[in-house]
N, C-alpha and C positions, 0 to 999 in steps of 0.2 A: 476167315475164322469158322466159318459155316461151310459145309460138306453136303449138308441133305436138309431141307426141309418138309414133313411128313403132315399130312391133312387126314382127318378121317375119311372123307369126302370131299370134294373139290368146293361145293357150293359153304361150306363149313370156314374157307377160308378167302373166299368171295364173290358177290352175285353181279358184280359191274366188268361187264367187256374191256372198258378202258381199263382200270384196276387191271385186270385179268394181264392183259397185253404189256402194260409199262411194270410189273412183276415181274414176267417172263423174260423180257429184256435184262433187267438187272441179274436174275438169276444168272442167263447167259453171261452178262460181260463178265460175272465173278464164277461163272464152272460150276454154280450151285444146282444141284439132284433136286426136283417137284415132285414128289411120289402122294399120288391119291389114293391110300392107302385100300376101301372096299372097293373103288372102281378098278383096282388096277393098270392105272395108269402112269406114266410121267412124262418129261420133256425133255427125254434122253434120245427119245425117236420122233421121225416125223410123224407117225402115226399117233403116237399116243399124245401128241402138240395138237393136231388135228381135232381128237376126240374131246380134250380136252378144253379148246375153245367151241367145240358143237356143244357141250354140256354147258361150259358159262356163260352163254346164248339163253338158253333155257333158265339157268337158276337167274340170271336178269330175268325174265319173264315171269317167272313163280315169285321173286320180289317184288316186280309191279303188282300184281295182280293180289299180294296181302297187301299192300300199302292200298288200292282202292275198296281191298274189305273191308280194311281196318275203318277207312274213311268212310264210307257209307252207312257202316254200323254208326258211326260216330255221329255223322249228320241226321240219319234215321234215329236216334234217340233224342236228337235237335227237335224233330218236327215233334215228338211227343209231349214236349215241355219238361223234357230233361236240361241241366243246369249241364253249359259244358266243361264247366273247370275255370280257373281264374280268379281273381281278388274280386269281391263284391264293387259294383258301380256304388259311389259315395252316397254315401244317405243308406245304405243299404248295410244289414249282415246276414251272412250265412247259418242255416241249420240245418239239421239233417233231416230228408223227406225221403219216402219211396212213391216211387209210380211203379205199379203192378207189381208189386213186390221188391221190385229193382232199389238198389241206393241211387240216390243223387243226393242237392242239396238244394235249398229253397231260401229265398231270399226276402226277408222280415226288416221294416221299416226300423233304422236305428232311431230310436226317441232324440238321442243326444244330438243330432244330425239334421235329421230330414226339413226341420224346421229352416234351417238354412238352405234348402235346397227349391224347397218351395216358396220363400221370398226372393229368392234370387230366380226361376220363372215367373212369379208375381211382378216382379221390379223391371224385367224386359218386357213382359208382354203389355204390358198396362202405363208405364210410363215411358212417354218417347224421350225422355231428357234422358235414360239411363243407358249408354253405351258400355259395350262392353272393359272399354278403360276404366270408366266409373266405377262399373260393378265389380271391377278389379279391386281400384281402392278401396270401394266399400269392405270386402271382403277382409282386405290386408289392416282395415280401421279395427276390428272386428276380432284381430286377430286368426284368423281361421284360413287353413292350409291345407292342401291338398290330401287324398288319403293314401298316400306316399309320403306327406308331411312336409311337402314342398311346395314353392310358394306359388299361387296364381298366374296364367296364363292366357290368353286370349284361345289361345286354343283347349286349352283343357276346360276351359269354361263353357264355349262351345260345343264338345262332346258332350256333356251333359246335356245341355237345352236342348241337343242334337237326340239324342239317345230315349228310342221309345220305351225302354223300358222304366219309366218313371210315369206315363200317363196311362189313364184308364181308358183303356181300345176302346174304342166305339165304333160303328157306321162313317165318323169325317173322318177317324184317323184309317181306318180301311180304305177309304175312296182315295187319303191323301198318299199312303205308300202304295197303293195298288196302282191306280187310274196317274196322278202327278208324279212319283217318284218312281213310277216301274220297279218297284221292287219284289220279289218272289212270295208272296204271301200261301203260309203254308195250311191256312186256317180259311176254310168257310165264313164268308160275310155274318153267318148266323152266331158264330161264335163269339164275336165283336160287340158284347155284351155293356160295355161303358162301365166294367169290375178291376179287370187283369190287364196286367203291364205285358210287356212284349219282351222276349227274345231276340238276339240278330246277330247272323250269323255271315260270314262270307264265305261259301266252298271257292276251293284253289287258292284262295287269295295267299300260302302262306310265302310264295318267292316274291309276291308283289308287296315291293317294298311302300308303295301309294298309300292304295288299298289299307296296309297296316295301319301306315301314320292317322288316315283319318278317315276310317272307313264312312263313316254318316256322310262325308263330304260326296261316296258315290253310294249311293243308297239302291240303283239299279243293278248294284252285285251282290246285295243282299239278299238274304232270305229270314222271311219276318215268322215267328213262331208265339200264337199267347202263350203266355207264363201263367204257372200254378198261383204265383201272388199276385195280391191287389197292387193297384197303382196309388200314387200320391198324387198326380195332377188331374186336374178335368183336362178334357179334351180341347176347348175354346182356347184356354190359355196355353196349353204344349202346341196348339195351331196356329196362335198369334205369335209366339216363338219363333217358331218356323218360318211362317210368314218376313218376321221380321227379318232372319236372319238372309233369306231369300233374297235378297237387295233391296230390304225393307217394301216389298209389293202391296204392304196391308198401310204402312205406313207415309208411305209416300204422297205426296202433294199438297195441303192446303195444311194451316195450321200450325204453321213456325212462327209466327209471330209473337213477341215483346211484350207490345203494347198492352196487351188484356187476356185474359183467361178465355174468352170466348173466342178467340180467333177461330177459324175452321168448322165453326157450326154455325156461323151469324149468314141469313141470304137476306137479300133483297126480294119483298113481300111485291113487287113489281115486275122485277122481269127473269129474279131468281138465281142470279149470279151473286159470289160470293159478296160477301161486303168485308172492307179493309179497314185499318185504323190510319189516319193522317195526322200529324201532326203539325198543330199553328205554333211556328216557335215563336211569335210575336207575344201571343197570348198564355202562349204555354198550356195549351190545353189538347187535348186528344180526341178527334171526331169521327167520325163513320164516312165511310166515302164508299159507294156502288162500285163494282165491277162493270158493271152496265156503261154506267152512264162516261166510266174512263173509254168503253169502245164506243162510244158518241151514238147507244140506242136505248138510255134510258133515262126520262129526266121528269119521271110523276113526282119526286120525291121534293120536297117545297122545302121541310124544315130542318135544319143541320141540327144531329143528335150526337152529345158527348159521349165517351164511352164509358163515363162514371157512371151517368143518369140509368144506362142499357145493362150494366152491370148490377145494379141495387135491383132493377127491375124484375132480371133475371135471378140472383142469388137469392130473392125472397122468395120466387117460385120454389127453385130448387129444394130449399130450406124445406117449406112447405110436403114436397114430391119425398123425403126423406125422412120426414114425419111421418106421414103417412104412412109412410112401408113397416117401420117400426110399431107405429100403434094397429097394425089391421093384422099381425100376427102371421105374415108372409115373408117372413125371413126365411122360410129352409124353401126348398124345392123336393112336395111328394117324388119318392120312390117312382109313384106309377106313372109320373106327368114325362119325367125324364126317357124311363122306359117307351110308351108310346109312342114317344118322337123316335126313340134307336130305331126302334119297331117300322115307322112309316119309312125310316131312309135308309133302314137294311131291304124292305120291300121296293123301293122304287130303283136301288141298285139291279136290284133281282131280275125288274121286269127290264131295267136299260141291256141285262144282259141277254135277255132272253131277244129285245129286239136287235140287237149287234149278232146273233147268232142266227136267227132268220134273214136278214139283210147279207150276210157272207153266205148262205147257200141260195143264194137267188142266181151267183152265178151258173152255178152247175146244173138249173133247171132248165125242165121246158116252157114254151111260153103260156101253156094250160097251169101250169104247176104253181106258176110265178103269178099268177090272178089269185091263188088259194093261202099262198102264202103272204102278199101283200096285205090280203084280210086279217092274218094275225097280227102283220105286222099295226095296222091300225086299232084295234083291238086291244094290241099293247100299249100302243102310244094313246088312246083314251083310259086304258089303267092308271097308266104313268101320272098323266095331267088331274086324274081323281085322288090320286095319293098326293099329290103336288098342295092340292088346294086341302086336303086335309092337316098336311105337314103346315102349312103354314097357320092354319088356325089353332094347330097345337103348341106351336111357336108361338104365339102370339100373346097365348094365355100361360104358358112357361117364363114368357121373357115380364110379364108382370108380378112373378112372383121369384126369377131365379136371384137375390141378392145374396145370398149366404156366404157367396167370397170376398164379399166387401162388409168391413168394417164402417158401418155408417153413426154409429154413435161417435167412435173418431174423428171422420168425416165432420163431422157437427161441431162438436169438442174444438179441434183444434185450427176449423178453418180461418179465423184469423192473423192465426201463425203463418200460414201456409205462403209459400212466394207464388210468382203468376204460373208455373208451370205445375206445381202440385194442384193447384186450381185448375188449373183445365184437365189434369188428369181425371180429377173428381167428375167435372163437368160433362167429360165423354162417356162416364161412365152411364151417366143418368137419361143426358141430354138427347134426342137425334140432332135438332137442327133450331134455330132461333128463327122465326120469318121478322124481318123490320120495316113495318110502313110507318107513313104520318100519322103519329096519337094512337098507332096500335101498335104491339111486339108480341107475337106468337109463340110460348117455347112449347114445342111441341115434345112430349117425352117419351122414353123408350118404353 
C-alpha cells in the first residue's frame, strides 16, 4: 500500500543502526522508496544505502552523547541538593524550593506521619524483641499503610530504616557510608553537620533491574549527596538500625535470656565472665550461676544469689539513676556539647586521611624522602591519639546528659506493667554492666 516513504533527514526518522538495517530490509522485501528528503539520499542505489548507513552511524553517536548530557546535567544537579524527581519517601512531603535560582522541590516533615516513622527506627534500634515481622503487625494493628496505600512489607520497611535520608548526617554517618559501605559521598566530611538528611542516588543503575528493587541493599553504587532538609533521626539510632539490619553485628550475642531483665549485663565480680540464670525446678526458684566457674576456673563465689534478691537490688539503683536525671535538669543535650563531639571526629577523620595519603606516597619515594615523610606521618598519628582522648572525655560528659530520646517519666510510670523484655530494654538503656560478688553488686552506669 506504501510507494515512498519520505524523512526530512535521515536522523529525523532514526538514530539506532539496528533500527536503521531491520527498516531497510522491510522496505526491500515490499519495493518501498527511503528518500532523505535535505540530504538527498535514498535506497534505490547502492550508494545512497552506503551513505545512508555512514550517516546512522553518526546520528547513534549524536544520540549517545545527548543521553550522557542529559544524565550528567541531571546527577550534577544531584551533587547540588537538587531534589531529583519522584514520590516523597514516607514521612515526608514535597514543596517547592530553588537553589541558585533554579526550581526543585524540598522535602518537609509530614506532622501526620513522621511520628510513625520515627517509633518505628525507635522500636528496631532499641528493642531486640522487635523483628521486622513484629514491626509489621504492629503497623497493620495500627492501621497504617504504605504511601501507595498498600499494605506492609518486610522489604518496604527495610527501605526506610535503610534510607539516609531520614537521619541527621553526622561525622558516624560519613565514616559509616564512606569508610563501611564504600559509597560515593559527594559532600566534604565538613558538611556532615548532625542537621541534614541525605540524598541517594545510583548512576547507570536504570537497566539494572537489582539495583532498582533494593538499591540501599548495594549501597557501593550509590552516590550520597546532603539535602537542603533537616533530618528526623539522630545518628546513634539510624546506626543501630543499620547495625541491626547488618546480621544484627550490634546485637548479637549475650542477652537472650527469659529468665530476668538483667541477662547480658550481669559479670562475675571475680573472674568477669558473664553470669547466667539456672533454674532449681525442685525448688522452683531462679539462681545466678558464673560462666567461669561452668569452664572449671572460677569458684571465689561461696554464696548462691537468686535472681529476685539481684533484681530489687538493681531496679532500686536504677529507679534511683532516673530520678536523678530528671530532677538535675539534664534532660536535653546543649547544641554545643553535640557540636564538639561532630567537631573532634570530623577532625580525627581529617587527620586518618591525611595519614592514609602520606603512607601511599611512601611508595614512590626515595629513601631520604621517606625519613621526612614518616615524621608526618607520626606527627599525625600523635594528632589522631590527642583528638582520641579529647573525644572521649567529650563523650563522656555527653553521654551524662544525652536522655532526651527516652521517655523516662514512662519508664518510671509504667515499669510494673512492663514483661521481662521491655525491662531490659530500659535496663540497656541506662545500665553498662552489673559486677556480682559475695554481699556486694556493682551496677555500674552509663
Amino acid at each position: 500500500m506504501i510507494d515512498k516513504v519520505i524523512s526530512y533527514k535521515l536522523d529525523r526518522f532514526t538514530r539506532s543502526t539496528v533500527d536503521f538495517v531491520n527498516t531497510m530490509e522491510v522496505f526491500d522485501k515490499y519495493n518501498v522508496e527511503f528518500i532523505s528528503a535535505t540530504e538527498g539520499l535514498n535506497n534505490r542505489d547502492k550508494m545512497g544505502k552506503a551513505m545512508l548507513s555512514i550517516i546512522v552511524v553518526f546520528a547513534q553517536l549524536e544520540r549517545s552523547n545527548i543521553i550522557d548530557r542529559v544524565r550528567s546535567t541531571y546527577y550534577q544537579r544531584a551533587t547540588q541538593g537538587f531534589y531529583l524527581g519522584g514520590p516523597a519517601p514516607f514521612g515526608f512531603i514535597k514543596e517547592k524550593y530553588s537553589i541558585n535560582g533554579k526550581k526543585t522541590s524540598y522535602l518537609v516533615a509530614d506532622e501526620n506521619v513522621i511520628g510513625i516513622v520515627q517509633e518505628m527506627f525507635r522500636k528496631n534500634a532499641y528493642d531486640e524483641t522487635v523483628t521486622l515481622g513484629k514491626l509489621k503487625k504492629w503497623l497493620a494493628s495500627c492501621n497504617i499503610v504504605t504511601g501507595r496505600g498498600l499494605p506492609w512489607t518486610s522489604a518496604s520497611m527495610s527501605r526506610i530504616l535503610r534510607n539516609p535520608v531520614y537521619v541527621r548526617a553526622d561525622a558516624d554517618i560519613y565514616t559509616y557510608l564512606h569508610d563501611v559501605k564504600r559509597a560515593t559521598v559527594n559532600n566534604d566530611i565538613k558538611e556532615f553537620t548532625g542537621i541534614y538528611g541525605c540524598y541517594t542516588y545510583a548512576p547507570g543503575s536504570g537497566s539494572d533491574s537489582e539495583t532498582r528493587k533494593d538499591k540501599f541493599a548495594h549501597m557501593d553504587r550509590l552516590n550520597v549527596t546532603i539535602a537542603p532538609h533537616e533530618g528526623v533521626i539522630d545518628s546513634d539510632t539510624w546506626l543501630r538500625c543499620q547495625y541491626r539490619l547488618d546480621s544484627n553485628r550490634v546485637f548479637k550475642g549475650a542477652g537472650k535470656g527469659s529468665y530476668t531483665w538483667l541477662s547480658g549485663i550481669m559479670k562475675c565480680g571475680y573472674c568477669g565472665y558473664a553470669m547466667t540464670v539456672s533454674n532449681n525446678m525442685k525448688k522452683n526458684t531462679f539462681y545466678l550461676s558464673c560462666g567461669g566457674r561452668k569452664r572449671g576456673i572460677c569458684f571465689e563465689r561461696k554464696e548462691a544469689i537468686q535472681t529476685f534478691e539481684l533484681e530489687k537490688i538493681v531496679e532500686m539503683q536504677l529507679f534511683e539513676r532516673m530520678k536523678t536525671i530528671l530532677e538535675s535538669e539534664k534532660a536535653l543535650v546543649p547544641v554545643e556539647d553535640s557540636k564538639k563531639v561532630n567537631d573532634l571526629k570530623i577532625k580525627m577523620v581529617e587527620v586518618q586521611q591525611r595519614i592514609d595519603a602520606l603512607t601511599e606516597s611512601i611508595a614512590s619515594l626515595s629513601v631520604k624522602v621517606i625519613a621526612e615523610v614518616n615524621k608526618k606521618i607520626e606527627q599525625e598519628i600523635e594528632k589522631k591519639d590527642s583528638l582520641a582522648a579529647e573525644l572521649e572525655e567529650a563523650l563522656r560528659e555527653q553521654r551524662s546528659k544525652n536522655y532526651s530520646q527516652y521517655n523516662i517519666e514512662e519508664y518510671i510510670n509504667n515499669w510494673e506493667d512492663y514483661d521481662t523484655e521491655e525491662k531490659k530494654r530500659v535496663a540497656r538503656i541506662f545500665i553498662d554492666k552489673v559486677i556480682v560478688e559475695d554481699g556486694d553488686i556493682q551496677v555500674i552506669m552509663k
